[in-house]
Residue frames relative to the residue before (quaternion, step in Angstrom):
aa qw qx qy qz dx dy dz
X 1.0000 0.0000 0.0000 0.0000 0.00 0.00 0.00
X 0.2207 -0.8273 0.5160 0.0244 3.63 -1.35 0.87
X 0.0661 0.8058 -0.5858 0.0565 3.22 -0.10 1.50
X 0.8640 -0.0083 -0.0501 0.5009 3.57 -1.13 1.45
X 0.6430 -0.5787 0.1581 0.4762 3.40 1.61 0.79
X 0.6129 0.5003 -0.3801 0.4792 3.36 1.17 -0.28
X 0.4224 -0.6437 0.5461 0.3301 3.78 -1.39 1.05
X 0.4530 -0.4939 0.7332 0.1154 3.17 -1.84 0.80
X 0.1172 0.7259 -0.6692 0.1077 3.52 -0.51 1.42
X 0.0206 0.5491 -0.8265 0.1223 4.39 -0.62 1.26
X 0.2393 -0.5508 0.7955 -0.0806 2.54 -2.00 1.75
X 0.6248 -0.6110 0.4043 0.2698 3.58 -0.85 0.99
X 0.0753 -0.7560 0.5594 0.3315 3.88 0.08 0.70
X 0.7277 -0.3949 0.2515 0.5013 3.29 -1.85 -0.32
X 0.8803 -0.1377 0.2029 0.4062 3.33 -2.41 0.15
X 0.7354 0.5653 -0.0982 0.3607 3.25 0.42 -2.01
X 0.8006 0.0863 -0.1997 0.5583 3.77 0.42 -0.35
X 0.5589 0.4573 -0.5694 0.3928 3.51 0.64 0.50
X 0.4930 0.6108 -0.4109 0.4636 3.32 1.38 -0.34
X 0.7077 0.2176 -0.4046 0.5367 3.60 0.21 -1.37
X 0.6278 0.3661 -0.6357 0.2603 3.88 -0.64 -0.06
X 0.5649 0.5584 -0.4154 0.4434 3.54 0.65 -0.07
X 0.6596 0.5941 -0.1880 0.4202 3.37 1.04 -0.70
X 0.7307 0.4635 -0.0991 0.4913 2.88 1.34 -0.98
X 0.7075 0.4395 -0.2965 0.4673 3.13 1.04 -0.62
X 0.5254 0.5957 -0.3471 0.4985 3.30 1.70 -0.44
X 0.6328 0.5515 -0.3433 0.4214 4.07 1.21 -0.46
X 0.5636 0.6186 -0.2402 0.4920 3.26 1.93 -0.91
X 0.8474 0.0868 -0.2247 0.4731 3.11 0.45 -0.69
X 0.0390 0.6739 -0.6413 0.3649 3.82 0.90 0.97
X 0.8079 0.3540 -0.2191 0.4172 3.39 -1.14 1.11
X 0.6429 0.6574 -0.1681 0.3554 3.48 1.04 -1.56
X 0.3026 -0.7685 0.5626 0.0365 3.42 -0.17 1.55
X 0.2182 0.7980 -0.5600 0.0454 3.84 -0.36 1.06
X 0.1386 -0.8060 0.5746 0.0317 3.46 -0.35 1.18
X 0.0156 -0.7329 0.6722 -0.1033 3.95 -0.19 1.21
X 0.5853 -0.4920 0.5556 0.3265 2.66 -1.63 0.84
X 0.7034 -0.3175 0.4512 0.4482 3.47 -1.96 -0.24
X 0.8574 0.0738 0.0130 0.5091 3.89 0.32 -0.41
X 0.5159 -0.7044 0.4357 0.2184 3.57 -0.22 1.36
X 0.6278 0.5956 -0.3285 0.3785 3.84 1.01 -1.07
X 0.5715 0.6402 -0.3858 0.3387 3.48 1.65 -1.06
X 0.7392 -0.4839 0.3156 0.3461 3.41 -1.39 -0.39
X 0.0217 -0.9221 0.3104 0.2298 3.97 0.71 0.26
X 0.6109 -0.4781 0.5255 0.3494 3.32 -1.23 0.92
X 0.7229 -0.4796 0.4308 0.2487 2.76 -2.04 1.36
X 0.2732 0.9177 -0.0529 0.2835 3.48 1.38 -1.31
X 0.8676 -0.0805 0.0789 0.4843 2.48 -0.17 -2.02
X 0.4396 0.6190 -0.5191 0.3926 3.18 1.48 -0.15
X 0.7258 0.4980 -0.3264 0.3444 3.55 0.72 -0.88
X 0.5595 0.3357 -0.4418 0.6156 3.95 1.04 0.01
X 0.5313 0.3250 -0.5738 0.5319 4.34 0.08 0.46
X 0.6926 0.4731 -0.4121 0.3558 3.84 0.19 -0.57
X 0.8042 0.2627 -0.2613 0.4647 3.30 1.09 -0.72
X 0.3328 0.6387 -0.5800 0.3807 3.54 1.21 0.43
X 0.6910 0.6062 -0.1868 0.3467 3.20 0.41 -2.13
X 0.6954 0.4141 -0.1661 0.5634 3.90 1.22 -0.98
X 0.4994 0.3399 -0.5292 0.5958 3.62 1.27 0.42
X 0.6356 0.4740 -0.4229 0.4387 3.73 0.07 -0.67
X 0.8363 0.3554 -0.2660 0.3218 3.84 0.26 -0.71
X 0.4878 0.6040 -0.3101 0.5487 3.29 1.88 -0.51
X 0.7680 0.4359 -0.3127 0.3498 3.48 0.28 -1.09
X 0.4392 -0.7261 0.4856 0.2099 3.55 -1.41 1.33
X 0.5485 0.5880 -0.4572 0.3800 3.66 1.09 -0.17
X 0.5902 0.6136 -0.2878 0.4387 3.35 1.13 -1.02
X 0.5376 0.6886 -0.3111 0.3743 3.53 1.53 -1.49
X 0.7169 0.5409 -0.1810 0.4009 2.91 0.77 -1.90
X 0.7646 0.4059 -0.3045 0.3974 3.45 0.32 -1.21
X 0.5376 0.5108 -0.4270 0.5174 3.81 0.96 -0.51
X 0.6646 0.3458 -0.4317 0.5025 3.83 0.02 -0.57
X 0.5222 0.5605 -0.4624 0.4466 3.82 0.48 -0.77
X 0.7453 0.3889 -0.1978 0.5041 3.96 0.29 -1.48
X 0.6858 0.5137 -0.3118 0.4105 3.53 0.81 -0.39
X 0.4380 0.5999 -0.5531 0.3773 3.62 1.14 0.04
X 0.9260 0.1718 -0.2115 0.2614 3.65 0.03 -0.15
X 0.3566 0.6048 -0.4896 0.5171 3.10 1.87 1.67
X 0.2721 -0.6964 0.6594 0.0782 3.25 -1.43 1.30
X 0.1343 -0.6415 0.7353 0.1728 3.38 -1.54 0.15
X 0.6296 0.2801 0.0525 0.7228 3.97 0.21 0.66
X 0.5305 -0.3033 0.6196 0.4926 2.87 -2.13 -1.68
X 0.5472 0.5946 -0.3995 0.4329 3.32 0.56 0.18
X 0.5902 -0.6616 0.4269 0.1778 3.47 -1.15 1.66
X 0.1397 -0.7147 0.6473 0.2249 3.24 -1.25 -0.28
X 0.0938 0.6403 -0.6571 0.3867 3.69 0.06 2.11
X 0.7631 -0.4010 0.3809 0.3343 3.08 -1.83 -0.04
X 0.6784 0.5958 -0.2009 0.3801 3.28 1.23 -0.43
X 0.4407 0.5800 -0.3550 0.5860 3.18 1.90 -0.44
X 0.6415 0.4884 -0.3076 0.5053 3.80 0.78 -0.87
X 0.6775 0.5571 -0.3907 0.2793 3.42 0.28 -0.63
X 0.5184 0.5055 -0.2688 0.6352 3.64 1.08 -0.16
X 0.4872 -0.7813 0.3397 0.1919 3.19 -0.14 1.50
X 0.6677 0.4093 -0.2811 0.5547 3.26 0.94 -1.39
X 0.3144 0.5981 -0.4758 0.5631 4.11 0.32 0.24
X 0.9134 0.2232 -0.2755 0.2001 3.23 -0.17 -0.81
X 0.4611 0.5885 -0.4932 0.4447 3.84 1.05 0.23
X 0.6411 0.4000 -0.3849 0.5299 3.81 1.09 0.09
X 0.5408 0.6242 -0.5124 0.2354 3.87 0.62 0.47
X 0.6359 0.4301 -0.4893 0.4139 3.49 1.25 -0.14
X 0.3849 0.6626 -0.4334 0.4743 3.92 1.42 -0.84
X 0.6926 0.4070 -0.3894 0.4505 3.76 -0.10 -1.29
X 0.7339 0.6025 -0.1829 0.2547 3.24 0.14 -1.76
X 0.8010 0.4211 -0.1794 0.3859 3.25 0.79 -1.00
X 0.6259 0.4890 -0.3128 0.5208 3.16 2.38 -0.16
X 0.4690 0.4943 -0.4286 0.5933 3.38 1.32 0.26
X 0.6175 0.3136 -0.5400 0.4783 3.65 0.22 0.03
X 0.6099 0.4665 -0.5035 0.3961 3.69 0.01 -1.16
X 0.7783 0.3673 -0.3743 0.3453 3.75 0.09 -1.42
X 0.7302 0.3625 -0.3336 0.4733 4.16 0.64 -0.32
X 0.8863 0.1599 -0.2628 0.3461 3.52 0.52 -0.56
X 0.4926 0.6165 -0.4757 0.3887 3.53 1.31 0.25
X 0.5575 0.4305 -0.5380 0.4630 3.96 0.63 0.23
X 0.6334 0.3647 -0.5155 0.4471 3.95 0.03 -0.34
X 0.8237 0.3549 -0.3031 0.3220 3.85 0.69 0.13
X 0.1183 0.8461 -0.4248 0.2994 3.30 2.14 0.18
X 0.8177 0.3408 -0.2379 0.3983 3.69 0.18 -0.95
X 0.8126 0.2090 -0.2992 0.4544 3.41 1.23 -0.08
X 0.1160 -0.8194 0.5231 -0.2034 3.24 1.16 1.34
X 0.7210 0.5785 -0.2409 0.2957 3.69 0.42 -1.49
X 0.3904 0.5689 -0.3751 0.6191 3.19 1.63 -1.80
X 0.8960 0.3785 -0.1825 0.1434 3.45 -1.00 -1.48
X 0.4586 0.7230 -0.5164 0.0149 3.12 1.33 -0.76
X 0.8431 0.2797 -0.2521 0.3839 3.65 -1.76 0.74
X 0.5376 0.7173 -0.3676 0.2476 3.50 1.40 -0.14
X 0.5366 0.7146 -0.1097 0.4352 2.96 1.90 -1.14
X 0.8013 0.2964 -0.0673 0.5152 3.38 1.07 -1.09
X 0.6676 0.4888 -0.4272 0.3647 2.78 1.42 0.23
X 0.4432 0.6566 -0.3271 0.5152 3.02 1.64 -0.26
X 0.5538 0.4288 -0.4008 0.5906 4.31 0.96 -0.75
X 0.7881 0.4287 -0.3840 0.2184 3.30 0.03 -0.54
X 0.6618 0.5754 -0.3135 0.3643 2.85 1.63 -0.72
X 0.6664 0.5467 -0.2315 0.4511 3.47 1.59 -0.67
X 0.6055 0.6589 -0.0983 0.4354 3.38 1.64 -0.09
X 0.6452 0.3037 -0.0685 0.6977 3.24 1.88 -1.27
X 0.8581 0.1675 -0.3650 0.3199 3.57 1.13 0.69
């Protein structure tokens, strides 16, 4: 991926925090009423777009989740340049923290769901898109 011409490079961290970010995001959205249609591709209710909006805003609000994404980010570049709080600190930096973020999830927690991809197909992206286009 290419942000502002520089490659986005996330190396899978170990077992152990790709696990707790999975964990965590699974505490975030603990609770989260999603009603989808039979196939994500369909048109969605106002509804349901609104329980993905507020799923997606437990997952981005929540500091455990914070934590574990910096944790997986120790060994993502943008450039030569890290990806820590400090990359963020530079204002302009920050309209690329959900972009970054959401490719560190795909790269740590989309393998523990690889096999049920099919179940899901389109759920995944529809969810980036939703955190992306707002």
């Amino acid at each position: 991926m290419q942000i502002n011409g520089r490659e986005l490079r996330i190396t899978p961290s170990s077992f152990d925090d790709a696990m707790a970010l999975q964990k965590a995001i699974g505490r975030a959205l603990k609770g989260t009423r999603l009603e989808l249609p039979d196939t994500v591709t369909t048109q969605l209710t106002e509804s349901a777009m609104g329980d993905i909006i507020g799923a997606v805003l437990g997952v981005a609000t929540s500091d455990d989740v914070e934590a574990c994404l910096f944790k997986c980010s120790e060994k993502a570049l943008l450039g030569s340049d890290k990806i820590d709080k400090n990359f963020f600190e530079k204002v302009e930096n920050r309209e690329h923290y959900y972009p970054i973020m959401v490719e560190i999830i795909k790269a740590n927690v989309g393998p523990f769901f690889k096999a049920l991809g099919s179940r899901f197909e389109g759920l995944t992206d529809l969810m980036t898109g939703s955190l992306t286009s707002k």
